[in-house]
C-alpha positions, 0 to 999 in steps of 0.5 A: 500500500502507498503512503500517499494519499490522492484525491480531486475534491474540486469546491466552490468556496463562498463567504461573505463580510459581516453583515453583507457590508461592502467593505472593500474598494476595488483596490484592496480587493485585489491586494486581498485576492492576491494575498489569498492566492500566495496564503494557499499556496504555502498552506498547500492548498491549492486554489486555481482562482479567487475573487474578492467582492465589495462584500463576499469572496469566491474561491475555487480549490482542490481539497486537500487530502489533510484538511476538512472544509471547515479547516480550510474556511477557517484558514482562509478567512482567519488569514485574510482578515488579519492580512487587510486589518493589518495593512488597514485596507480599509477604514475601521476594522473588517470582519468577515461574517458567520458561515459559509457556502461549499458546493462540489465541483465536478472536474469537467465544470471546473473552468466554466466555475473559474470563469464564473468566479472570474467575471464576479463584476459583470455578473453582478451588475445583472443580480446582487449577493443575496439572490446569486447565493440564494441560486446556489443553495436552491440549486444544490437541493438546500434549505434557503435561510436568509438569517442575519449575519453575526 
């Protein structure tokens, strides 16, 4: 038996800021998605793209093998929120809110989700946050809950 373990375990990473508030200018955004991008990296997970809104973040990666999605949520936003606060990205303090949106992936749907992701801007033009994620949730079979962010 090998002493590596394999998978492909693509998902669709989504999270918001604490209330839904738009935190983030465009400039910050990209400093923020670049630093993910390098964070994941050393963290070896592997993240093909990532895009930060005003008010929520999309990220695609391949699990890996050693972490659980929650251990990766929690890297992903406890990092990324420290890095802004730290660099004061913004006026007063960011935050990140409560839970998380995690839908698989099949590997043929891969570049279609990562252009997606990538074109975060023009999409939102056509629908906000709240009704892009209620799309998700129903889409994957869920219970929607339009609950306050804490």
């Amino acid at each position: 038996m090998s002493s590596h373990s394999y998978s492909r375990c693509w998902l669709h990473l989504i999270w918001e800021t604490l209330r839904r508030e738009p935190m983030l200018d465009k400039r910050a955004a990209v400093q923020a998605s670049v630093n993910l991008s390098e964070y994941s990296h050393e963290k070896g997970i592997y993240m093909k793209t990532n895009y930060f809104n005003a008010d929520h973040t999309h990220a695609l990666i391949d699990l890996p093998t050693n972490l659980t999605i929650e251990q990766v949520i929690q890297l992903l936003k406890g990092s990324s929120s420290h890095w802004i606060n730290h660099r004061h990205l913004m006026k007063g303090r960011f935050a990140w809110g409560r839970g998380y949106g995690a839908f698989s992936v099949s590997h043929s749907d891969v570049s279609r989700v990562a252009n997606y992701i990538a074109r975060q801007e023009e999409h939102h033009r056509k629908r906000s946050f709240a009704q892009e994620y209620e799309i998700f949730v129903k889409r994957y079979g869920l219970e929607w809950r339009d609950e306050e962010n804490r």
